[in-house]
C-alpha positions in Angstrom: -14.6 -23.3 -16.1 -15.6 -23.7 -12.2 -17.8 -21.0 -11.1 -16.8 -18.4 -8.9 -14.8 -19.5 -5.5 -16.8 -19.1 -2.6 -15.4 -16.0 -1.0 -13.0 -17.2 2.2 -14.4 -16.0 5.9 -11.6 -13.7 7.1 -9.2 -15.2 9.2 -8.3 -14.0 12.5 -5.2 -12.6 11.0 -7.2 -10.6 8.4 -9.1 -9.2 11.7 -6.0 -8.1 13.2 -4.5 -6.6 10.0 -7.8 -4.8 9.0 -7.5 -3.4 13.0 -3.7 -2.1 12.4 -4.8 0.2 9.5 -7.6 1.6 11.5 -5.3 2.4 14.5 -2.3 3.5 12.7 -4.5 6.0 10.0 -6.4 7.5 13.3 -2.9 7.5 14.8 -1.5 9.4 12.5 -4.1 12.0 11.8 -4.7 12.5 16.1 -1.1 13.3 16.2 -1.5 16.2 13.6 -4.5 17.7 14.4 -5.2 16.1 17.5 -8.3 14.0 18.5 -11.3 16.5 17.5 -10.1 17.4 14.2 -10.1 13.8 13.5 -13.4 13.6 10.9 -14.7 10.0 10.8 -16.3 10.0 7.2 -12.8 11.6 6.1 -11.0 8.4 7.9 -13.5 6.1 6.0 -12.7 7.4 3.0 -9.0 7.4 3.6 -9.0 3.6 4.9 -11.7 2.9 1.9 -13.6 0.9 4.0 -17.2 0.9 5.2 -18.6 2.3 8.6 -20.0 -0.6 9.5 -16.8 -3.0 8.9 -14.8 0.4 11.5 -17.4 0.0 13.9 -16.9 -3.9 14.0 -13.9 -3.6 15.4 -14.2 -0.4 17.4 -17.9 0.5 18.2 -17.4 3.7 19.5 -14.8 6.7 18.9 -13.7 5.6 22.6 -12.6 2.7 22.2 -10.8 3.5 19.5 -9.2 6.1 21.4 -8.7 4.1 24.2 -6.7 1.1 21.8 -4.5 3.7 20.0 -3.4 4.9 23.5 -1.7 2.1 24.0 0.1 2.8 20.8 0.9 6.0 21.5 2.1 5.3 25.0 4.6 3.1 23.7 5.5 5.2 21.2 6.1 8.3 23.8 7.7 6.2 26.9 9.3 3.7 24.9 12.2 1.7 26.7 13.7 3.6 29.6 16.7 1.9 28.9 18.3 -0.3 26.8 21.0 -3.4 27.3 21.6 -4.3 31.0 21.6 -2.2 34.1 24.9 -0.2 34.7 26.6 1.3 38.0 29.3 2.7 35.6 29.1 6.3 35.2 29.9 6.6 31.6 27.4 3.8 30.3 24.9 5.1 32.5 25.7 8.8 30.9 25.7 7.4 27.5 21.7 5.9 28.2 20.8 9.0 29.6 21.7 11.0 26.4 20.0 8.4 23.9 16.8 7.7 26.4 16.4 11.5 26.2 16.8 11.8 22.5 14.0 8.5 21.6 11.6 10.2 24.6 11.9 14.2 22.7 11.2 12.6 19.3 8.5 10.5 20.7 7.0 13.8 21.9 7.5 15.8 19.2 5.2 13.5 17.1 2.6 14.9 18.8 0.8 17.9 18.2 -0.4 20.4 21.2 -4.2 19.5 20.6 -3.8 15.8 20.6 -2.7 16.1 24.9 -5.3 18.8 25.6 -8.0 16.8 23.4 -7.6 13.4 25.1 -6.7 15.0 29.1 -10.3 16.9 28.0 -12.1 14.6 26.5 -11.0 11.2 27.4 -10.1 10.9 31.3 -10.0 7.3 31.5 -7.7 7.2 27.9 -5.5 9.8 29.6 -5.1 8.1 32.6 -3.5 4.9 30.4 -1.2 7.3 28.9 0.1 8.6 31.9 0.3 5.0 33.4 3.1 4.4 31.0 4.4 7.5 31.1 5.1 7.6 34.4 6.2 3.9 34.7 8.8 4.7 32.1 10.1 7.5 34.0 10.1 5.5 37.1 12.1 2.5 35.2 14.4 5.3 34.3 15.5 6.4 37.6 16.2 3.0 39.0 18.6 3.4 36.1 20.3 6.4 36.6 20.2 6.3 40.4 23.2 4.1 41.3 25.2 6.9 38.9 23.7 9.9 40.9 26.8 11.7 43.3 26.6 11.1 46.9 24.8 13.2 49.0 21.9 14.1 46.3 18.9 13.5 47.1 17.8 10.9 44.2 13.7 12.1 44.2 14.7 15.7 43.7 17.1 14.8 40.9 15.0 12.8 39.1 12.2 15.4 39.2 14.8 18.2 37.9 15.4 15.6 35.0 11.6 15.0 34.4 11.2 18.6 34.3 13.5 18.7 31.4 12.3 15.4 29.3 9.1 17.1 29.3 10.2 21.0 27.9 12.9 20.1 25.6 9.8 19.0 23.6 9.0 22.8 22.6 10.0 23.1 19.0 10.0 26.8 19.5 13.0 26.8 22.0 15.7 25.5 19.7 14.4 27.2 16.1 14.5 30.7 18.8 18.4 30.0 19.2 19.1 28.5 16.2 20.2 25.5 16.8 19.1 22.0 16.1 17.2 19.8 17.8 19.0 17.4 18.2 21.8 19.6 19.8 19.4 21.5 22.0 18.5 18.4 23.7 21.9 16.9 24.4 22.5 20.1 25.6 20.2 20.5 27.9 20.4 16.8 29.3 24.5 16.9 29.6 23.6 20.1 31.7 21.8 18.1 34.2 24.3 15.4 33.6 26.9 17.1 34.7 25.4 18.3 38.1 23.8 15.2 39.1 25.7 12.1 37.5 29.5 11.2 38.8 32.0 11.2 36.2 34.3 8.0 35.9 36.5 7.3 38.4 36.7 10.5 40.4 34.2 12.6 42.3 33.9 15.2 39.8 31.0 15.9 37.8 30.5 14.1 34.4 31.6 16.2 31.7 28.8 16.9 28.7 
């Protein structure tokens, strides 16, 4: 029998693989405990892999923050919109309800110390996150503009609605009235809905 095969050099794909499991395990346990809870020899141990072979592909906690950022912006700001750009007040309404649904479960991933830790500990990482952030918000209102009623003024709107994207988050506020989640937040958006959007075909406001 042949002696032992020469172990293969890892490909580039191997690389990238080996990087996915180290984002999405660091991932995961920022968004439950946030970023200082995170215990690197506990990470090592989960990913059963060496420090040396982590730190090859992210030689600092940094830039491992900074990398899984741009996960978790994605994740958090996801598209503003999908399919193509409407003027009809009904598909527009319809977007609205399932943007605001995707962006409150993107948030609710999220635990209260994983914000605090990065804003705190990792201003240029925070400042990607709110990059995409706010360019998803902004992608959003060009999308819900041409559906606002006449005579609003469309930055005053928009900031009303940002207000709410960013408190129906509280998991606190729906469990406190007993209802779920997923109705507190279509609530709360067809509120705003109905005094900024136009309904269909009349001048009326769009009914939740």
């Amino acid at each position: 029998m042949a002696a032992s095969r020469k172990k293969q050099a890892p490909t580039r794909q191997d690389a990238q693989q080996v990087r996915e499991r180290i984002l999405a395990a660091f991932s995961e346990r920022a968004k439950r405990s946030g970023i200082r809870g995170i215990v690197m020899a506990e990470l090592l141990q989960e990913l059963r892999m060496s420090a040396s072979t982590l730190y090859q592909h992210f030689p600092s906690k940094n830039d491992l923050v900074t990398a899984s950022v741009e996960r978790w912006a994605g994740e958090i700001a996801g598209d503003a919109f999908t399919g193509k750009p409407s003027k009809d007040a009904r598909v527009i309404y319809d977007q609205l309800i399932a943007w605001a649904e995707a962006w409150a479960e993107a948030q609710a991933q999220f635990a209260p110390a994983f914000i605090s830790d990065l804003q705190r500990d990792y201003p240029e990482a925070w400042e990607i996150f709110q990059r995409h952030v706010t360019t998803s918000k902004r992608n959003g209102g060009a999308r819900l503009t041409p559906g606002l009623k006449p005579g609003l003024r469309p930055e005053i709107a928009l900031a009303l609605l940002g207000l709410i994207l960013t408190h129906i988050t509280d998991p606190e506020l729906p469990d406190r009235l007993r209802v779920s989640r997923h109705e507190f937040i279509r609530t709360a958006v067809s509120i705003w809905a109905g005094g900024a959007l136009r309904s269909p075909g009349t001048g009326r406001s769009t009914p939740a």
